[in-house]
Phi, psi and omega in degrees: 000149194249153201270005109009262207309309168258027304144280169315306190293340251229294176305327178304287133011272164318292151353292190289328171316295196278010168286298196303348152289338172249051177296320181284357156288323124028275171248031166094348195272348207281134180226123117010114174307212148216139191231116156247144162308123160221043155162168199208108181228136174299093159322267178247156187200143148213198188287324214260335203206120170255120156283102172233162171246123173266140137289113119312088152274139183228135193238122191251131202259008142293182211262308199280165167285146176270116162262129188260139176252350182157198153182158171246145178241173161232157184215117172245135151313088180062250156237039189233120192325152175236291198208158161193133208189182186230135124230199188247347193282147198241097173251160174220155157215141191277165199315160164047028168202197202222152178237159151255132189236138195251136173212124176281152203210147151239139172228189179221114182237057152310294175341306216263359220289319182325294156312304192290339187301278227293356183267280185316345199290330181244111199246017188261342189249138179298173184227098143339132151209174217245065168284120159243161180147175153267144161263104214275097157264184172072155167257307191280303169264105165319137198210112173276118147281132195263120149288111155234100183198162200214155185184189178247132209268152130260150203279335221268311163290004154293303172270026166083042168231000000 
């Protein structure tokens, strides 16, 4: 065998492999993860620079594993920009079941401070929010899921208690 020959077969090979991880985009079986906020917590705060860890749950409702390459989000507060950013991180979540994904941010919400006081003033009352952004799957072929979702907060891990 010439190695032409096995150079082909070898790519050929690989091909079928990495098709048959997205078979289910394929033949209809494929269902889209879900992604939620399910917190938003203050590291640090001063005037100049806010530190939070956003808490991701991502639930993947197929039988096979999901591989995640990032995503990028936007997290809005009510109506006020939080944050918007990108990552990179190569995580998998196994079939049928949800991972937490943690991504730490920094920002600056002086604009926002007015507001935001006032939100916090009643930590009894949840804080709307907004993700918008994409969810980077797959290996070999990529496949973006568009984040839109929107839910509620409890305000109490805003204010660092």
């Amino acid at each position: 065998m010439s190695a032409c020959t096995l150079v082909l077969r070898s790519i050929g090979l690989l091909s079928v492999l990495g098709l048959t991880g997205c078979a289910t985009w394929f033949t209809g079986n494929y269902q889209d993860p879900q992604v939620h906020l399910v917190k938003v917590e203050v590291v640090k705060a001063n005037m100049l620079q806010q530190r939070f860890i956003l808490r991701f749950r991502i639930d993947n409702p197929n039988a096979r594993s999901l591989p995640v390459r990032g995503m990028s989000y936007s997290v809005r507060l009510e109506d006020m920009l939080l944050t918007e950013g990108d990552t990179s991180d190569w995580f998998s979540v196994t079939g049928r079941s949800g991972e937490y994904y943690e991504v730490p941010v920094r920002t600056n919400l002086w604009q926002h401070a007015r507001e935001l006081s006032k939100l916090l003033k009643h930590p009894d009352r949840p804080i709307r929010y907004q993700l918008r952004g994409e969810l980077r799957t797959g290996v070999l072929f990529g496949h973006d899921v568009v984040l839109n979702h929107t839910g509620e907060l409890d305000a109490r891990g805003l204010s660092g208690r």
